[in-house]
N, C-alpha and C positions, 0 to 999 in steps of 0.2 A: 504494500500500500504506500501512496505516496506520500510523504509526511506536507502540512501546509504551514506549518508554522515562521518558515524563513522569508514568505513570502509574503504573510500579513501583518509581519513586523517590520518589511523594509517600505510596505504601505505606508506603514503609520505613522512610518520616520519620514518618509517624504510628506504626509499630509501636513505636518509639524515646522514645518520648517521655519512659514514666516513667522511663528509664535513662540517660537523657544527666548525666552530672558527678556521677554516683556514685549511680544509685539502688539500691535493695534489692529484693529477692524473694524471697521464704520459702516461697508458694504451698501454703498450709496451715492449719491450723488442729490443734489439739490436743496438738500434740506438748509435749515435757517436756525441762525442762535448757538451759544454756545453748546457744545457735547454734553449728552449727561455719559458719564463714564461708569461704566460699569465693572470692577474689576474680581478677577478668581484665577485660580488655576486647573490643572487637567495634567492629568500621567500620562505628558508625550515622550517619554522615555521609561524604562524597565519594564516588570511584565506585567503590569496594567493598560501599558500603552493599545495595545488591539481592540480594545474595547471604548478606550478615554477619545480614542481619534473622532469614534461615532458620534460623542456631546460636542466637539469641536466643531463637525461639520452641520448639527442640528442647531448649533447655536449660529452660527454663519446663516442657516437658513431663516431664522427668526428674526436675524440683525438685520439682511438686505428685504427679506419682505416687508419689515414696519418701517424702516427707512424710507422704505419706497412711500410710502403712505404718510409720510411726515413725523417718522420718529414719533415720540414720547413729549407730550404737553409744546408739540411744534419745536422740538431739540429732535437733533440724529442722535442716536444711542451709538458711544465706542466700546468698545471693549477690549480692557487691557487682560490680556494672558499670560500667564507665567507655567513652565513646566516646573511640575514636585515631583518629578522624578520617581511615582512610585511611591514617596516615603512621607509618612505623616509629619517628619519632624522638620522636613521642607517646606512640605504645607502649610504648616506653623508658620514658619519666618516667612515666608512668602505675603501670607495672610497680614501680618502686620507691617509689614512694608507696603502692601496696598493701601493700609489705609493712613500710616502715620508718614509714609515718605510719597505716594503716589497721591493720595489724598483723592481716592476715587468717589464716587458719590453714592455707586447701591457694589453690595456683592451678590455674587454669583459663587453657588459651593462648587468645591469639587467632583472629581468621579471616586467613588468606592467609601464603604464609611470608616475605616480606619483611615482616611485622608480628611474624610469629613467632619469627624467628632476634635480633632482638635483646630481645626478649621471655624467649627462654631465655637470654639471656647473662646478664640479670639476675638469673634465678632459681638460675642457677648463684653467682654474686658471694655469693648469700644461702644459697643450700645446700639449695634447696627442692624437692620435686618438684615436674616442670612436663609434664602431660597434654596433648596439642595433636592438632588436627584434621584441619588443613589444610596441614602440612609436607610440602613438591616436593622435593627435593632431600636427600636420607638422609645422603648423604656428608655433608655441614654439620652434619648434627644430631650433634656429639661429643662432645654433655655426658652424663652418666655416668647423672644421674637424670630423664633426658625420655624421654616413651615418647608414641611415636604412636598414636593410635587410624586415624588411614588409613594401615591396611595396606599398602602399596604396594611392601616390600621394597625389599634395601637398595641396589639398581641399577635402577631402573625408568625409565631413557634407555634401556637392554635388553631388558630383560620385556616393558616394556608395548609397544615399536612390534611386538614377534612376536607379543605376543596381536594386535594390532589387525590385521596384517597375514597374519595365521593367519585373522581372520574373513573377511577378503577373498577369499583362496585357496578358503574353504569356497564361495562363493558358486557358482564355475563356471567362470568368467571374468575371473579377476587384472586389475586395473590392470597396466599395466609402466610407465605413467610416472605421477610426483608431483610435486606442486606445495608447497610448505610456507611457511605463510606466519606469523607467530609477532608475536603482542604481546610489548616488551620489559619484562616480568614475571617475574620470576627464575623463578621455577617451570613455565613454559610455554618460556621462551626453552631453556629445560635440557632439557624433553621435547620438544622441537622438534629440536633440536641430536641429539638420541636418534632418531627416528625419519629422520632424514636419515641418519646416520652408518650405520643397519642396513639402508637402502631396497635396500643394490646385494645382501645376504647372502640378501636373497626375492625377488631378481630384479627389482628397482624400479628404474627411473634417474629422479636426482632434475632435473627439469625446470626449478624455482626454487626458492632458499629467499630468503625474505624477513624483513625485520624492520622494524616499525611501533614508533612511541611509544606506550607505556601510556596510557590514556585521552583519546585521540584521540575525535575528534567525526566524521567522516566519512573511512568504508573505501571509500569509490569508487577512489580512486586507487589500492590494493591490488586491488581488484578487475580494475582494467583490465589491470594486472598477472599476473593470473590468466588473463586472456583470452586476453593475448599468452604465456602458455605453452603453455595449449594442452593440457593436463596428461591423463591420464587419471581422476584422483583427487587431490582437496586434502585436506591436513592442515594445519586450522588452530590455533595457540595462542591460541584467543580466550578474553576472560576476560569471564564478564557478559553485557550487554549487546554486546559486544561483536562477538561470532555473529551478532546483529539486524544489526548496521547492516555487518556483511562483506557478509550476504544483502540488504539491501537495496542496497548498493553495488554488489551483480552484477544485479539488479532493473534497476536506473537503465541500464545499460549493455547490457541484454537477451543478458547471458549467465547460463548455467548448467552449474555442470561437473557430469560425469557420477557425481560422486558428491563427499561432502563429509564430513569428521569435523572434530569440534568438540572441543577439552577441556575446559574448563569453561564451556559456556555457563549462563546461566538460563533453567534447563527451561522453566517457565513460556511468560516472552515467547517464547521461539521456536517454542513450538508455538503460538502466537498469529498466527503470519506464515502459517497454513494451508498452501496447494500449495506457498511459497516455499521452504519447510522441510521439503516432505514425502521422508522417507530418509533424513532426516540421522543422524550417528551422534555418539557425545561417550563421553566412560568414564564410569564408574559404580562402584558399590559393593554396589548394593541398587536396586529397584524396588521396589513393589508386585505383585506376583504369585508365586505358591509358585516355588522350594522356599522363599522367606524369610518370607511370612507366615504360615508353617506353623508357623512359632516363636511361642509365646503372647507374649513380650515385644514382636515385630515388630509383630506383628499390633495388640493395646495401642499403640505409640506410633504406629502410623497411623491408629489410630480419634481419640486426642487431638489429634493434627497438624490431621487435617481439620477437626474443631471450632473448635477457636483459628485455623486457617486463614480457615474459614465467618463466625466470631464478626468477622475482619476484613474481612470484605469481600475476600477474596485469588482471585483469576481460578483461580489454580492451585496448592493446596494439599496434594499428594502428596508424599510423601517419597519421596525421591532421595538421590545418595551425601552430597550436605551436610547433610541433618538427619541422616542416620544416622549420616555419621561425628561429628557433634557429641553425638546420643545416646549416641553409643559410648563418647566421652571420658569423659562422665560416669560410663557403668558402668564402664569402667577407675577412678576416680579411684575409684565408692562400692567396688568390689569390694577393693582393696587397704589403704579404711579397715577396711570388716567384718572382713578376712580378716588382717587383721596386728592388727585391735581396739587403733587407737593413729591417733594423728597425730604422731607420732614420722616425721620426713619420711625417715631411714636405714631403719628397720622397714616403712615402705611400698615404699620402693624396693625392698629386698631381696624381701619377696613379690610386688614383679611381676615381678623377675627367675626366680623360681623357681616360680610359678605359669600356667596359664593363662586366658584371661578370656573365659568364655561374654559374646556380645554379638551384640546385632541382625544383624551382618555374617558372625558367624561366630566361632569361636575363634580366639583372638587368643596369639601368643605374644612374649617380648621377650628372648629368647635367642638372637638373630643379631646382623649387624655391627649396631653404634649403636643396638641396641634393635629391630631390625626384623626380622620373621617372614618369615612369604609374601607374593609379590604376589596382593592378591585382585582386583587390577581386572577389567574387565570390560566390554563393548562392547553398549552400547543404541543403538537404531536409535529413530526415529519410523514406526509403524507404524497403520495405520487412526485415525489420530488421536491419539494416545499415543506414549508411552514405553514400548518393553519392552526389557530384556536379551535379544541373539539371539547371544552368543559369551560363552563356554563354553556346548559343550551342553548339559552338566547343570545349569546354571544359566538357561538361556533359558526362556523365558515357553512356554509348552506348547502345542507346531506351530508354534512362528518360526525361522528360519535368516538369516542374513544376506543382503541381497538387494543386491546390485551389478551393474551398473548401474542408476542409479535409474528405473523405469520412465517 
């Protein structure tokens, strides 16, 4: 099998380029009045970068579409970008340099929530509001003025193993045993830890649970681990690239289990591994296919996605839950400058407490624990070559159901 991982990491360093140590983007022309500047960073470097590249390029799409439309309260919106490298404690200094050296005017969070969580501790020190995308774990998020755009609500070690575990039941024929194997990445080892702890309340017995080092180079030896379980079904916390090399780990060892779920892989490469991949499942937020692209904004930022996609040379250019939830951010952040008409960072907070925010994903609200609404996750399969949502039904791709065992 061909490995893809050298390929969508020299993507990611080419998409990176003009933004590494602070570049700008305005992606506009015409507008009037000084910038409001909006400053964050993004893992264009290490092994967050495959996945960080895809908020870069959603964020470029939100920039040049409201630019085009006159910016924010009649200002074009810039945005200052900084690479963390991966590393929370970049993050950190990055984050207070935006605001006490660059003196930017809103933030924008990072990607991953151990880049996140001390990201907002900053923002709090300063008093700022802090929008974010990609925050695992709700409980942690305690600062008064952060608000998530991935909806995920505010227990989703809960929520989300019944949703997943509700798609399984639909199928016909339940798993009864599980295997759980979890990169140690704050946000995966949490929803990992969650779907063990609910396995035995839907009749699951957990077979293994495991735990790997974050950015490991070869899952073979997790793999064989998988074999000697024996499992009826895996749930893996794999982050990236990471899913690639689980599945080529059970490849080399010519096992395959009877069914697999992924959390955050990169869609892309894995539907690049063809039959090795084919069933797999991962959560989501958003697809491509109605009821989402039914919305003129959705629909708009996956015709731009695939463009700048195209324009890169990118294998696989659909939006999925990471551009969406990063598009989303952004409509959070414009919707509570329009709607409070101020950068006054209390007057923002207060209207997104008291308002709700039409977005790609759906309505959004910030009126439960720590600023968190509903869980909107959701369970996409690989299907005839694609990605579709098949859990919830009202949200599945139109004639898909969950299908377990994988044929």
């Amino acid at each position: 099998m061909r490995s893809t991982r050298g390929g969508w990491r020299a993507a990611a360093a080419t998409l990176a380029t003009f933004v590494v140590l602070g570049g700008l983007f305005s992606g506009g022309a015409g507008e009037a009045g000084e910038p409001i500047r909006v400053g964050g960073t993004l893992a264009l470097g290490g092994p967050l970068a495959p996945i960080a590249f895809i908020h870069r390029m959603a964020g470029e799409v939100f920039i040049e579409r409201q630019n085009a439309r006159g910016g924010w309260l009649g200002r074009p919106i810039e945005w200052t970008l900084l690479d963390d490298q991966s590393k929370p404690e970049q993050a950190r200094a990055l984050y207070e340099r935006l605001i006490a050296v660059d003196k930017v005017d809103l933030l924008m969070g990072p990607y991953a929530t151990g880049n996140i969580l001390p990201a907002m501790e900053v923002a709090a020190r300063h008093n700022m509001v802090f929008v974010h995308h990609t925050f695992g774990i709700p409980r942690l998020a305690t600062y008064r003025w952060q608000f998530p755009a991935w909806q995920i609500g505010p227990e989703p070690e809960r929520t989300f193993p019944t949703t997943l575990y509700a798609a399984l039941k639909s199928a016909g024929a339940p798993p009864k045993t599980i295997a759980i194997v979890t990169s140690k990445f704050p946000s995966t080892q949490f929803l990992a830890a969650g779907a063990r702890d609910e396995a035995a309340k839907h009749g699951l017995r957990v077979a293994l649970y495991l735990e790997y080092e974050f950015g490991a180079n070869d899952l073979t030896p997790v793999a064989g681990r998988l074999r000697e379980a024996k499992a009826d079904f895996v749930f893996a916390g794999a982050v990236g690239l990471e899913a690639n090399m689980l599945l080529e780990g059970t490849e080399k060892i010519h096992y395959k289990p009877p069914g697999i779920f992924f959390l955050y892989p990169a869609p892309g490469p894995l539907l690049a591994l063809g039959k090795a991949s084919a069933y797999a499942m991962a959560a989501t937020s958003f697809e491509e296919h109605p009821p989402f692209t039914d919305d003129p904004d959705a629909a708009d930022l996956v015709r731009r996605f695939h463009a700048r996609a195209d324009a890169a040379g990118l294998r696989y250019g659909h939006v999925e839950t990471q551009a969406a939830v990063s598009f989303t951010a952004w409509q959070i952040l414009g919707a509570a400058v329009t709607g409070a008409r101020s950068l006054d960072q209390e007057k923002l907070a207060d209207w997104l407490r008291r308002n709700r925010v039409k977005t790609v994903q759906g309505m959004l609200r910030f009126d439960g624990k720590n600023n968190y609404g509903d869980d909107l996750s959701k369970v996409k399969q690989i299907r005839n070559g694609d990605w579709a949502i098949v859990w919830p039904p009202e949200f599945a791709k139109p004639g898909l159901r969950p299908v377990y065992p994988a044929p």
